[in-house]
C-alpha positions in Angstrom: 56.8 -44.1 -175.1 59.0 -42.8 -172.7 58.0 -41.4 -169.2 59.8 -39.1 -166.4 59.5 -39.2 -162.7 57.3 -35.7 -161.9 57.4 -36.7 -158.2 61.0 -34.8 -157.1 59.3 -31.6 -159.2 56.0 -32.3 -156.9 57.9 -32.8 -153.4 59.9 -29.4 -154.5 56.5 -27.6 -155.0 54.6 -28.6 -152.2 57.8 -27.8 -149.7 58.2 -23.9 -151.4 53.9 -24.2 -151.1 54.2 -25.0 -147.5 57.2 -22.5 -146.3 55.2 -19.6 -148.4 52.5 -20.0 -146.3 54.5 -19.8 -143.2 55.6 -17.2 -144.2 52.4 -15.4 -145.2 51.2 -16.4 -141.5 54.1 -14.9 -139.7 53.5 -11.8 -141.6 49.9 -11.2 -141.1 50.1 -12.2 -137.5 53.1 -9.1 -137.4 50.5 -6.9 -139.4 47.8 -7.3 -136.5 50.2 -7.0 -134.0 51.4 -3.4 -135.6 47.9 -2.6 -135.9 46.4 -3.4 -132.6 49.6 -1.7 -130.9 50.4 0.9 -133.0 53.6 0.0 -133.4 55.0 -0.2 -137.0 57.2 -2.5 -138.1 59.2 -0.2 -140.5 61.9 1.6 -139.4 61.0 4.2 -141.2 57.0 4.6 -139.8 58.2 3.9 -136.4 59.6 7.4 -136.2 57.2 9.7 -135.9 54.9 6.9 -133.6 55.1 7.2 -130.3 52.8 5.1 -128.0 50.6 7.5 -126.9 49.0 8.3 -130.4 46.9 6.4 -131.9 47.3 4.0 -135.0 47.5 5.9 -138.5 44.6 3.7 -139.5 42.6 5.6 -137.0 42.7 8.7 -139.1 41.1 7.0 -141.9 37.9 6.3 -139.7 36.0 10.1 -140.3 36.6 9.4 -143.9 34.8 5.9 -143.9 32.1 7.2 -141.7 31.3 9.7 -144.3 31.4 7.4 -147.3 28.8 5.5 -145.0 26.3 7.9 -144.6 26.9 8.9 -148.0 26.0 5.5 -149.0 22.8 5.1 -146.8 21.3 8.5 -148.2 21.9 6.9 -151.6 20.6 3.5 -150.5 17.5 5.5 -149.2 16.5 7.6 -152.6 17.1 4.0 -154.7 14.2 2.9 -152.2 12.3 5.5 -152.7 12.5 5.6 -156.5 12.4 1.4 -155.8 8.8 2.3 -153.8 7.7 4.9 -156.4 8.0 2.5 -159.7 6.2 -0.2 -157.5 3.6 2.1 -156.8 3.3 3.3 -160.3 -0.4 4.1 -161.6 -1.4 1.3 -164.0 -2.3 1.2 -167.3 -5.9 2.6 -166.7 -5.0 5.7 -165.2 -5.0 8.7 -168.0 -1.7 10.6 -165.9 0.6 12.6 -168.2 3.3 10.5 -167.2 1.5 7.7 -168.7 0.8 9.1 -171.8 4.1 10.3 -172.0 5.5 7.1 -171.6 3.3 5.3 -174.4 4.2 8.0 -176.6 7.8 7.2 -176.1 7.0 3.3 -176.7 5.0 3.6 -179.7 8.0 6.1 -181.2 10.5 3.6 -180.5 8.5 0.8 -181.7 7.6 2.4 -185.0 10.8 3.3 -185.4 12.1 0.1 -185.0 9.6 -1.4 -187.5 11.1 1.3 -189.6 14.3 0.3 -189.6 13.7 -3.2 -189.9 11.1 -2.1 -193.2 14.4 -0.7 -194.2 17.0 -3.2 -193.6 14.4 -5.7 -194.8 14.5 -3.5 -198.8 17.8 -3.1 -198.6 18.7 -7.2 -198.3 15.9 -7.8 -200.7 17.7 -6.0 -203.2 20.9 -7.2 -202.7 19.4 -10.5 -203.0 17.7 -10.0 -206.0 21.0 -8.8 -208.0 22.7 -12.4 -206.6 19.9 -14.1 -207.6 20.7 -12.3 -211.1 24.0 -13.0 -211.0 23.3 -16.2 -210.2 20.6 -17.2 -213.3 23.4 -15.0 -216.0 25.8 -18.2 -214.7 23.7 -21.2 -215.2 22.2 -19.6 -218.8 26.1 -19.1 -219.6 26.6 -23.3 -218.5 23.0 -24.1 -220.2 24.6 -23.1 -223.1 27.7 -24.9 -222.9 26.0 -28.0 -222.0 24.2 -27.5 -225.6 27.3 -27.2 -227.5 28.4 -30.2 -225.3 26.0 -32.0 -226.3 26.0 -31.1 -229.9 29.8 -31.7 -230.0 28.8 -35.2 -228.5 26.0 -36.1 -230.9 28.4 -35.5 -233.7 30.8 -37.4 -232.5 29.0 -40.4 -231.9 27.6 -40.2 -235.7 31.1 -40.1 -237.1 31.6 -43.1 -234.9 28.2 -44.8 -236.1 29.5 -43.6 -240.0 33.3 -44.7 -239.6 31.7 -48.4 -238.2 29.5 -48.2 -241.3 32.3 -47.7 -243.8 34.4 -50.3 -242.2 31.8 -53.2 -242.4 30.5 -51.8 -246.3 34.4 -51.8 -247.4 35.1 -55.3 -245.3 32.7 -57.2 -247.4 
C-alpha cells in the first residue's frame, strides 16, 4: 500500500496557523488602542471624531444601564415567585388554590387514563383483525399441507404397487 509524505501539507498549515494569529493579535491590540483613545482606525469614522468627544461606545452605556435594571427587577419578581412556591401551603391546608390545583391534577390524570383506555381499544382491535388475518393464512397452508400429504401417500402406494408388480411378473 502506497503512502504520501503529509509533513510539507503540515509545515504549510502550522506557518498560515501561526501568521493568522499574528495577525489576529495585531488587530485586537489596534481595536483597544481605538477604543481606549477614541481614535478610529477607519478613515471613514475618523471624521466626524475629534479628541475631545468621547468614544462612540460611550453612547451605548445608558442603554446597557437600562437593560440592567431591567434585568434586576425581573431577577427580583423570579425570587419572589422563587420564595412564594417554596413557601407554598402543603398538602394539609384546605386553600382554594389547593383545591384548585388537585382539581386540575385529577382532570389531567383522568384524562390521560382516558386516552390511554382509548389507545389501548383501538390497538386491541387492530390486533385482533391481524391475528385474524393471521389464523385465515395458516388454515389456507393447513390445508395444503393435507393435500400434500394426500398427494404423497398416493404416491408412495403406487411406488409400493409398481414394486409389487415388478417382483409378481419377475418370477
Amino acid at each position: 500500500m502506497a503512502t504520501r509524505s503529509l509533513t510539507d501539507a503540515y509545515v504549510l498549515m502550522r506557518n498560515r496557523a501561526a501568521q493568522s494569529r499574528q495577525l489576529l493579535a495585531e488587530q485586537i491590540a489596534d481595536d483597544r488602542m481605538a477604543l481606549v483613545s477614541g481614535i478610529s482606525l477607519d478613515p471613514e469614522a475618523a471624521i466626524g471624531v475629534t479628541k475631545k468627544l468621547p468614544p462612540k461606545w460611550v453612547d451605548g452605556v445608558e442603554q446597557i444601564q437600562f437593560d440592567i435594571t431591567r434585568i434586576k427587577q425581573k431577577m427580583k419578581e423570579l425570587a419572589g415567585l422563587h420564595d412564594k412556591y417554596l413557601n407554598r401551603p402543603t398538602l394539609d391546608d384546605s386553600s382554594e388554590e389547593e383545591h384548585a390545583i388537585e382539581i386540575t391534577t385529577q382532570e389531567i390524570t383522568q384524562g390521560t387514563i382516558l386516552d390511554r383506555i382509548d389507545y389501548n381499544v383501538e390497538q386491541s382491535c387492530i390486533k385482533t383483525e391481524e391475528g385474524l388475518q393471521q389464523l385465515q393464512k395458516a388454515e389456507q397452508y393447513q390445508k395444503k399441507n393435507r393435500k400434500m400429504l394426500v398427494i404423497l401417500i398416493l404416491f408412495v402406494i403406487v411406488v409400493v404397487l409398481i414394486v409389487v408388480l415388478i417382483g409378481v411378473k419377475s418370477r
